[in-house]
SETORDREN-183083 format. One record per residue: residue in one letter; z, y, x of N, C-alpha, C, O in turn. Coordinates in steps of 0.02 Angstrom, whole numbers, plus 50000, padded with zeros to 5 digits. Last residue first. Layout:
N
AZYXZYXZYXZYX;...
//
This chain:
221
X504705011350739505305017150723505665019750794506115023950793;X503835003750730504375000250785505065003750731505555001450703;X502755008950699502935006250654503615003550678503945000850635;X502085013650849502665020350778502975014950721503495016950696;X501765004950896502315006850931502605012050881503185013950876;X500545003350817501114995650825501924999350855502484997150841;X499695009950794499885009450753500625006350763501125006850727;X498655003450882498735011150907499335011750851499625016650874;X498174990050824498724992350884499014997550880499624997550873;X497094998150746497784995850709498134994550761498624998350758;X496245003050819496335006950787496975003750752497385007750730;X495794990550879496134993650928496624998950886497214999850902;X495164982950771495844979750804496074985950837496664987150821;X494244992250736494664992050709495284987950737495854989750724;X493135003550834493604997050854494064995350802494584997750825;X492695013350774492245008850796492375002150802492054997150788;X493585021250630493525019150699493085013950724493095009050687;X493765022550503493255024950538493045025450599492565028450622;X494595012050459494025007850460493665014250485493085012550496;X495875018150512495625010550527494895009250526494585006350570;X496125028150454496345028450539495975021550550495785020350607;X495635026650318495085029050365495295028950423494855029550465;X496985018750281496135018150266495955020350319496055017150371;X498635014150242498025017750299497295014350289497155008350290;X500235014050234499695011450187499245016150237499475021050265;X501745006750283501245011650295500655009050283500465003650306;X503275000550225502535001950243502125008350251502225013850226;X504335007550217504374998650241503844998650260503774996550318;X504885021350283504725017850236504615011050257504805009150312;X506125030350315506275024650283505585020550250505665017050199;X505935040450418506205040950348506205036650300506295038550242;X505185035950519505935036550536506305038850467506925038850464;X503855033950459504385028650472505195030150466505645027550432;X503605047450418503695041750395504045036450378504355034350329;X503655051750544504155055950507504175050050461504715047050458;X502475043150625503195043350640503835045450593504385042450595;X501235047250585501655041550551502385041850557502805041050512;X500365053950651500795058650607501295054450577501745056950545;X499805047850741499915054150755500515057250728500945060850752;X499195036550680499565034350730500065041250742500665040350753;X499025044350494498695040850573499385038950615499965039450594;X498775044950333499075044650371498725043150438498155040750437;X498445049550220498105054450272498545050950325498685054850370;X499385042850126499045047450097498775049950158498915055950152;X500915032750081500215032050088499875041150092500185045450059;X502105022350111501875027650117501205028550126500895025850172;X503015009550008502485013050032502445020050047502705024050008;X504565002449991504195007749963503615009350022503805010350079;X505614988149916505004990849978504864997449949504994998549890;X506984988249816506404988549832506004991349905506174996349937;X508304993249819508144988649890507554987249878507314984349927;X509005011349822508615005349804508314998149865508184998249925;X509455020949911509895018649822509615010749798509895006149767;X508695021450033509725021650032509865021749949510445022749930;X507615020949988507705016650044508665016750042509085012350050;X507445034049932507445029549891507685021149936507905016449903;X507885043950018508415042649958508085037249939508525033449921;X506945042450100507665041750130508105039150055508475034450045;X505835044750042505695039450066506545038050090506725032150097;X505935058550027506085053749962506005047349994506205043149953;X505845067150171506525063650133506625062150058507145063450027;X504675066450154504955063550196505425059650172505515053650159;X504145074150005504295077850058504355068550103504015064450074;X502555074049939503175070249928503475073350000503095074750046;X501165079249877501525080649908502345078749954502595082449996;X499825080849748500455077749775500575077349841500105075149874;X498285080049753498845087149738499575083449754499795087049799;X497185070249834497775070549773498275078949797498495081349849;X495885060049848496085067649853496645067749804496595065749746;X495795046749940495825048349847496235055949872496755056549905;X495275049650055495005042950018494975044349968494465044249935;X495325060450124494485061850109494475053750056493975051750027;X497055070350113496485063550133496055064850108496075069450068;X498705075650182497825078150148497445071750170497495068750224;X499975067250156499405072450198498875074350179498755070850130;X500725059550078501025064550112500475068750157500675073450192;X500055059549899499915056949969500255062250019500135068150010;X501355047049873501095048449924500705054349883500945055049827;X502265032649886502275038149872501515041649900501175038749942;X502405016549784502045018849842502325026749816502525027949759;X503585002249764503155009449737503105012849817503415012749870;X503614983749725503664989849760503474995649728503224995449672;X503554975849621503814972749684503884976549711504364975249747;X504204982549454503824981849523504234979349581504834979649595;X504884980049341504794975349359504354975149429504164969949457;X505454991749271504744990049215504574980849247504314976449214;X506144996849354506624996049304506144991849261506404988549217;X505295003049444505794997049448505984994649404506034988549410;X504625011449371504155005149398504785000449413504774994549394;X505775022149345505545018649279505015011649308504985006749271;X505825025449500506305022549458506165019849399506415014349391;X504675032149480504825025949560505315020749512505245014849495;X504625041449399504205036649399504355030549453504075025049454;X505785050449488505735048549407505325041649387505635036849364;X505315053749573505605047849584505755045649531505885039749521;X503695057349630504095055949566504515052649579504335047149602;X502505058149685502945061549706503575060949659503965065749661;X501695043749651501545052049680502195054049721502355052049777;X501695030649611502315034949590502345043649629502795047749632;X501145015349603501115023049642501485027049583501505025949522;X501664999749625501925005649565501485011149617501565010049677;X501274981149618501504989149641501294995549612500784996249578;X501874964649627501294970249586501624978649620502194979849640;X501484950449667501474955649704501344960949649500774961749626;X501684934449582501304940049598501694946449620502214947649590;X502764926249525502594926049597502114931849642502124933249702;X502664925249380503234928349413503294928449496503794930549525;X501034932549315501734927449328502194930249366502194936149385;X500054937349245500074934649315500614931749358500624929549415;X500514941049124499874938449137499794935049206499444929949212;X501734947449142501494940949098500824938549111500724932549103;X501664956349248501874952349253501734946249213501624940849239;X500684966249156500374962349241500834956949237500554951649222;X501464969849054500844966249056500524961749109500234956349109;X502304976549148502574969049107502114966049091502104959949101;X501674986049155501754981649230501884977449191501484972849196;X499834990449113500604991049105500884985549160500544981949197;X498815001049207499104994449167499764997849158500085002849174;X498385013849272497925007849271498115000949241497744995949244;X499065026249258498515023249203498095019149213497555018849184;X499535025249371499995025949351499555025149270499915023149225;X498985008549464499135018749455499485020549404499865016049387;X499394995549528499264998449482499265006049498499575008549545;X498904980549618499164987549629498934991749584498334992749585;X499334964749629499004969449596499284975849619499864976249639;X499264947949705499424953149672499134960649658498584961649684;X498604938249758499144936549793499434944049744500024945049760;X497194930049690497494937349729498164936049733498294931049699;X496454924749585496914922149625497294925849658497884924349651;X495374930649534495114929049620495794924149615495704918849645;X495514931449392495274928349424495174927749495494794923149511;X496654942149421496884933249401496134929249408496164923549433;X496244952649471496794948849523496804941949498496914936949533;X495314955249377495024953049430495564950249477495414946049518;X496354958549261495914954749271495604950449334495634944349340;X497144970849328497334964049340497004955849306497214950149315;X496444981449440496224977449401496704971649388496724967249432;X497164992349528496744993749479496854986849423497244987049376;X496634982349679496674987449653496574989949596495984990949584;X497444966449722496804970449706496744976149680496874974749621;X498114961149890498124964049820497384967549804496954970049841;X498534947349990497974950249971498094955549889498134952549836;X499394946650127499584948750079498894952150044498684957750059;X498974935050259499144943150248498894944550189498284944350181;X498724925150344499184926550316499514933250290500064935750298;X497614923450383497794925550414498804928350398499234931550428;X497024916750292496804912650343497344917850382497554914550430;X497004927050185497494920250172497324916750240497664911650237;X496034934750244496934936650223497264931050218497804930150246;X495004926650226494984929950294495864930950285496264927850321;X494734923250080494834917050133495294922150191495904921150197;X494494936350028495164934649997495054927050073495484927650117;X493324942250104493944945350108494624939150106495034937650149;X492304931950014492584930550082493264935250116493684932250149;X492684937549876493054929549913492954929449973493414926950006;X492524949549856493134949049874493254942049897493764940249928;X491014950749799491194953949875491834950249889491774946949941;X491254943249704490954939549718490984943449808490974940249861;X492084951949639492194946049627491944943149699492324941149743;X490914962649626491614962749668492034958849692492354959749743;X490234955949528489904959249583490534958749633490574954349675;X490904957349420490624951449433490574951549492490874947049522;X491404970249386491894964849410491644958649432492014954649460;X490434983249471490794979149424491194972549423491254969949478;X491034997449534490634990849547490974984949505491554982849506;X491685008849551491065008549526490745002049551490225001849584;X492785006449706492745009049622491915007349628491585005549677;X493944995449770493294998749788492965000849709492924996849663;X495314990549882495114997149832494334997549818494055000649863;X496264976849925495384977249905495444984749842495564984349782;X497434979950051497184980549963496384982149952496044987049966;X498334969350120497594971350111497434972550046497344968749999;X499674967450235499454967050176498794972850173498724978150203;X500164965650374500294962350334500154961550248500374957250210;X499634971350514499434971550473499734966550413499334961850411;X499624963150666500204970950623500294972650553500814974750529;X498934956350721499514953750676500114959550652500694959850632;X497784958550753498354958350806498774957950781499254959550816;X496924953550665496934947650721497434950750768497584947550819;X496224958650566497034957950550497164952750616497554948150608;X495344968950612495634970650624496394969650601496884973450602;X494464958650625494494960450692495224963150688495664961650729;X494254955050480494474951250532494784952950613495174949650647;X493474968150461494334966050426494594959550473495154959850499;X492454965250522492764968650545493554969250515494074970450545;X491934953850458492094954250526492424959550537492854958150578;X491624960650320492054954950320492364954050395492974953450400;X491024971450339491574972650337491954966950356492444966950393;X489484969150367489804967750421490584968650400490934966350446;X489084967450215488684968150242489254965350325489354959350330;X490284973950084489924971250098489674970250175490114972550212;X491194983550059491594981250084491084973550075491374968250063;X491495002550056490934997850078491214990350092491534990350144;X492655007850031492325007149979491525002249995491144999449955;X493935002850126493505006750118492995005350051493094999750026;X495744994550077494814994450116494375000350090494465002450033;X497204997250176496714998750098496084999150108495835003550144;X498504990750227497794989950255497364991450215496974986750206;X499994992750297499484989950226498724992150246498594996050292;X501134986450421500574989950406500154987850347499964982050343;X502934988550426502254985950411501724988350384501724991950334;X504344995350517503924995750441503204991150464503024990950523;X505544982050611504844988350589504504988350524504384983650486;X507174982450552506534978950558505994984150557505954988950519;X508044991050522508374984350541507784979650578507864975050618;X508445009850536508055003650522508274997550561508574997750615;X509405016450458509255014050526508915007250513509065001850489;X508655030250339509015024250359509055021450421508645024250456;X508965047650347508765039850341509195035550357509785035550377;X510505055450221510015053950302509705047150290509895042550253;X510375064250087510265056450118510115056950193509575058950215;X510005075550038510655072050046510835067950092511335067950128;X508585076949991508895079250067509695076850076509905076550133;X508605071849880508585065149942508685069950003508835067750059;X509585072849743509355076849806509145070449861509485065549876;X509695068549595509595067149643509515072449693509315077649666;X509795076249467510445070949450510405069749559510925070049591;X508455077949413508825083849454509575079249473509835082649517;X508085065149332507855066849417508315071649478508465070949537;X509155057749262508815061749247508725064349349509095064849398;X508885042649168509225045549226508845051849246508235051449248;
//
């Protein structure tokens, strides 16, 4: 299917039926006090999914960071994925995987981790790629990054309105991820996405419960 075939300025959003939900991507420190503070900050219940991101640390090691994480999400009922790895998702157990676009294959993920696992697509700015992750078997695709960020620096760009066209052709979830805050979320939302993916509005704040509230009235739409 060929991309130019689409315009998502076409599309007005959608009316939303339900608020988008908050994803929760952990900082790269995710030893020492994090565990409390991921706690703090899935205890106002906005937050519905946690992706353990943390590079250069090996799988034993990480393993061994991610079980108290993985208790705290499942105690709280909130959607544990692992980043990258679908090794380390099948051993922790993980509730599912989040791939890049050279971090697996998805059918692979799927066979290996069954038909209950969570797996998700980033897809930049592509709807080209949004569309081939569906078609491959994703539970979702992320866009992003719509803002400048200090987590994963990316040249991509996605206007607003791909979050419209893909929310009005497709019934997959789709993520928005990339610089996001309380500030700037709104275009976001009101353009269809289901989630809102957020690092540093969260964990560089002192208060992380408060820092995810602050969050609660844009996710409304």
């Amino acid at each position: 299917m060929d991309e130019a075939e689409y315009d998502p300025l076409d599309l007005p959003p959608p009316e939303r039926t339900e608020p988008a939900r908050l994803y929760l991507i952990s900082p790269q420190e995710v030893g020492g006090a994090f565990p409390d503070r991921l706690r703090a900050a899935l205890e106002p219940g906005v937050a519905t999914a946690f992706q353990l991101r943390v590079k250069e640390v090996g799988e034993h090691e990480l393993a061994r960071r991610a079980e108290p994480l993985l208790r705290i999400c499942a105690d709280a009922d909130v959607t544990f994925i692992v980043n990258d790895s679908i090794t380390l998702t099948k051993r922790l157990g993980a509730d599912g995987v989040h791939l890049g676009q050279s971090d697996g294959d998805l059918r692979e993920a799927r066979d290996t981790l069954g038909p209950d696992a969570q797996i998700g697509r980033t897809c930049h700015d592509s709807r080209h790629l949004a569309m081939q992750a569906g078609e491959e078997g994703a539970d979702y695709v992320a866009f992003g990054a719509f803002y400048p960020t200090t987590t994963k620096p990316s040249d991509y760009r996605p206007p607003p309105a791909i979050l419209s066209w893909w929310a009005a052709v497709f019934e997959l979830p789709c993520v928005a991820i990339g610089g996001i805050t309380p500030a700037n979320a709104k275009p976001l939302v009101d353009a269809g996405a289901d989630f809102i993916a957020v690092c540093q509005a969260v964990w560089s704040a002192d208060d992380p419960a408060a820092a995810v509230r602050a969050f609660q009235s844009v996710l409304a739409g």
